[in-house]
KOLPAKE-774772 format. One record per residue: x, y, z of N, C-alpha, C in turn; residue in three letters. Coordinates in steps of 0.02 Angstrom, whole numbers, padded with zeros to 5 digits, always signed. Atoms other than C-alpha are relative to their C-alpha. Example, Ala and Ser with C-alpha at 12.3 -4.5 7.8 and 13.67 -1.06 7.14 Angstrom:
2
+00045-00059+00000+00615-00225+00390+00045+00060+00000ALA;-00042-00059-00003+00684-00053+00357-00039+00055+00037SER;
This chain:
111
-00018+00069+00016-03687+03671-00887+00065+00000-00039UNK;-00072-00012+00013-03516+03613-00932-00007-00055-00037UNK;-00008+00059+00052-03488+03501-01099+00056-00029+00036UNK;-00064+00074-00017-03382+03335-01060+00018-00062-00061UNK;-00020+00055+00025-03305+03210-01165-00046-00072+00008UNK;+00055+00073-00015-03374+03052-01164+00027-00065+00048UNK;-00041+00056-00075-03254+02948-01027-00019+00020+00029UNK;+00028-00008-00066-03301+03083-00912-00058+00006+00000UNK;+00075+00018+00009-03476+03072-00949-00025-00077+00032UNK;+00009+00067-00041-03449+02905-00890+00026+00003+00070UNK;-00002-00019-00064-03385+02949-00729-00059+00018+00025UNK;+00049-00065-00035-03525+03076-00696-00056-00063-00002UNK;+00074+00079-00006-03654+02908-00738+00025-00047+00050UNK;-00010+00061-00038-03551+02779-00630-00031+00064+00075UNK;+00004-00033-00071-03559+02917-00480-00069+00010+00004UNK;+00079+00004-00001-03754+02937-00521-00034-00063+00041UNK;+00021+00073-00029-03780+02751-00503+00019+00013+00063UNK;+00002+00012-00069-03688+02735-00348-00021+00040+00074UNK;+00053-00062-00052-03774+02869-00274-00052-00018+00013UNK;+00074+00015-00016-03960+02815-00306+00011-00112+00057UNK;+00007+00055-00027-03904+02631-00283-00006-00014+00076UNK;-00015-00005-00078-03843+02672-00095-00025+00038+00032UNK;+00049-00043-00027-03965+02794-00072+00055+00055+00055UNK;-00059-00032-00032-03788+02930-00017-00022+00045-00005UNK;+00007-00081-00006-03761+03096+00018+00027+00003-00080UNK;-00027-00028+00057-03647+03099-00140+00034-00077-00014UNK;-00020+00063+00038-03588+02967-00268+00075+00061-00042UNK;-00051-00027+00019-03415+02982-00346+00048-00058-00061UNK;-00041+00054+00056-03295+02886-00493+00068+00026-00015UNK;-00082-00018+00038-03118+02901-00544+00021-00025-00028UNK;-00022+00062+00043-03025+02845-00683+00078-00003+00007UNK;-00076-00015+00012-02850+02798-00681+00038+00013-00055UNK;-00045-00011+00030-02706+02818-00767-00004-00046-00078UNK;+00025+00049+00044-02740+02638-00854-00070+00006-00028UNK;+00054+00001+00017-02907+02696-00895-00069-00041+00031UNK;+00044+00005-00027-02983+02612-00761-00043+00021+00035UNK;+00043-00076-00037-03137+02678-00663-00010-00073+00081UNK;+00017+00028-00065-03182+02635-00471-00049+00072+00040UNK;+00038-00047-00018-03337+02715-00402-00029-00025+00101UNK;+00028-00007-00101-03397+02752-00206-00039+00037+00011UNK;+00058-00049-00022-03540+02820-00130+00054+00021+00090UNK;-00009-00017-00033-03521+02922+00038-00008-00048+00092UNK;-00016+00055-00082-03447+02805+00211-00023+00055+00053UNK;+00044-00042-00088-03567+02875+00379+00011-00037+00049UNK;+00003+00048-00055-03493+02749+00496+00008+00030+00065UNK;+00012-00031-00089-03504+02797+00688+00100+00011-00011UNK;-00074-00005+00007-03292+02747+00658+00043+00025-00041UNK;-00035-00019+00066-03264+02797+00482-00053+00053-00044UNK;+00023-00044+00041-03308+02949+00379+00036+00036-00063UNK;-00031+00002+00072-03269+02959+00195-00031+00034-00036UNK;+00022-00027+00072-03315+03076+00049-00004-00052-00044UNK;-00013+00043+00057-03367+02992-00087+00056+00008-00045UNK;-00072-00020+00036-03231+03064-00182+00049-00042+00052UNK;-00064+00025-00048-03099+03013-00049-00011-00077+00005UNK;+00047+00085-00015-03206+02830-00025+00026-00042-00093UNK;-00021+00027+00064-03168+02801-00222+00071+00031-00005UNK;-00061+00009-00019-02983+02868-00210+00024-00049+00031UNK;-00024+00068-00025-02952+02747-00090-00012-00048-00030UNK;+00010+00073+00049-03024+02597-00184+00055+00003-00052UNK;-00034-00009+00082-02919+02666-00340+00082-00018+00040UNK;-00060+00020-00016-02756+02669-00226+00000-00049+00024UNK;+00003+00068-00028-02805+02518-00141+00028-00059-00038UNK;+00027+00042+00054-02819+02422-00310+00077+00033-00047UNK;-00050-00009+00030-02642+02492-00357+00010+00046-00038UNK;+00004-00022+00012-02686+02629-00448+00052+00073+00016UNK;-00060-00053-00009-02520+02774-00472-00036+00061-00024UNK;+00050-00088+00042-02633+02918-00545-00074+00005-00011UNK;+00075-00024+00034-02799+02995-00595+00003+00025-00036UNK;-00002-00057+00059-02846+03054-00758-00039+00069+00024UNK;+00043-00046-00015-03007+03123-00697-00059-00020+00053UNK;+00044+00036-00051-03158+03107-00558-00068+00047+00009UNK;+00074-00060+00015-03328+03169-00541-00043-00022+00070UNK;+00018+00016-00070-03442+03185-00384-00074+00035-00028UNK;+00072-00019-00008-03625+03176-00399-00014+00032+00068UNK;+00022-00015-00065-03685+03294-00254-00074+00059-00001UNK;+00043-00062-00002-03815+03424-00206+00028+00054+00024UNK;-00057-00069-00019-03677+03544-00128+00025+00048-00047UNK;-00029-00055+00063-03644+03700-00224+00076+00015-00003UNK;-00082+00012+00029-03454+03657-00211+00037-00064+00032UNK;-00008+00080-00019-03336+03512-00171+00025+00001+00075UNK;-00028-00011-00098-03266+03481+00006+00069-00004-00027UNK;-00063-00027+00008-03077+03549+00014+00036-00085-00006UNK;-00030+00059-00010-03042+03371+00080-00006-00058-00060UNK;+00030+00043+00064-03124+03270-00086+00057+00025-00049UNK;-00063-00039+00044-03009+03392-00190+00062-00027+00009UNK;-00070+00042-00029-02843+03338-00081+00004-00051-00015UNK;-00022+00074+00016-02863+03168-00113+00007-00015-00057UNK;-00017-00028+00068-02866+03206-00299+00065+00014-00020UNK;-00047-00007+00026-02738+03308-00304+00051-00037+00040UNK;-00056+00045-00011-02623+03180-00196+00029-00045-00052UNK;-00016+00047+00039-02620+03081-00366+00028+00052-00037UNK;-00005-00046+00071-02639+03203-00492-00004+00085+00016UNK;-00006-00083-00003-02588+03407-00494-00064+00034-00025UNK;+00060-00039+00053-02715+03444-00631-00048-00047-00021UNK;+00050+00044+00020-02831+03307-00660-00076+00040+00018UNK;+00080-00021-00020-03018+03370-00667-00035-00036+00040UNK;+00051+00029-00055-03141+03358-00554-00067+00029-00015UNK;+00064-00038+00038-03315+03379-00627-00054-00030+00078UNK;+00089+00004-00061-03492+03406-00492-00036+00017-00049UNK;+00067+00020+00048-03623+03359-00564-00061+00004+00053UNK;+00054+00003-00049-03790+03376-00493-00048-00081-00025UNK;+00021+00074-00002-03901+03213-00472-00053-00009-00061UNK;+00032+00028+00071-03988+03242-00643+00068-00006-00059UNK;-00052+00009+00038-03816+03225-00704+00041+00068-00026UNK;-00028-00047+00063-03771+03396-00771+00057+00022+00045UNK;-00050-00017-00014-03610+03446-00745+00009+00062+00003UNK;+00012-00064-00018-03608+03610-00629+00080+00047+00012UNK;-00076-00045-00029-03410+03660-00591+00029-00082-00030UNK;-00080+00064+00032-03249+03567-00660+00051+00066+00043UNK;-00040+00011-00046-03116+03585-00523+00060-00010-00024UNK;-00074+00016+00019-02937+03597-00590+00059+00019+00023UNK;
């Protein structure tokens, strides 16, 4: 288990919620630059297929967002998908990326 601050502690809870809420493979949150957060569960559409990570990137760039501080991905996968990472670091070089498992604990930070 990996100690966290208490913003990304709030990440690792919004990506919880939107995990159970949507009943996903994986829930995800990012915060920006401004300190805002925008969270996504995992897109299964027959046309569209989104990481939750990548599914909340997009919302964050959608919504104008120039950076990430940090982002966290509730999953059951014992690591992140290469592609969840990329969309990360398209904002940010070094911004963390904390996995958390779905009782919350924070299993790998991603930098």
């Amino acid at each position: 288990m990996t100690d966290i601050g208490a913003e990304d502690a709030k990440l690792v809870t919004l990506a919880r919620s939107v995990r159970a809420r949507n009943g996903a493979a994986e829930g995800a949150a990012v915060r920006d630059l401004d300190g805002r957060t925008y969270n996504a569960s995992t897109v299964a559409l027959p046309s569209l297929k989104l990481t939750a990570l990548q599914a909340a990137i997009a919302a964050a760039v959608s919504s104008g967002a120039e950076g990430i501080e940090a982002a966290a991905v509730v999953t059951d996968a014992d690591s992140l998908d290469e592609g969840s990472v990329s969309a990360v670091r398209d904002l940010a070089a070094t911004a963390p990326v904390f996995r958390a498992t779905s009782a919350g604990t924070v299993a790998e930070v991603v930098r």
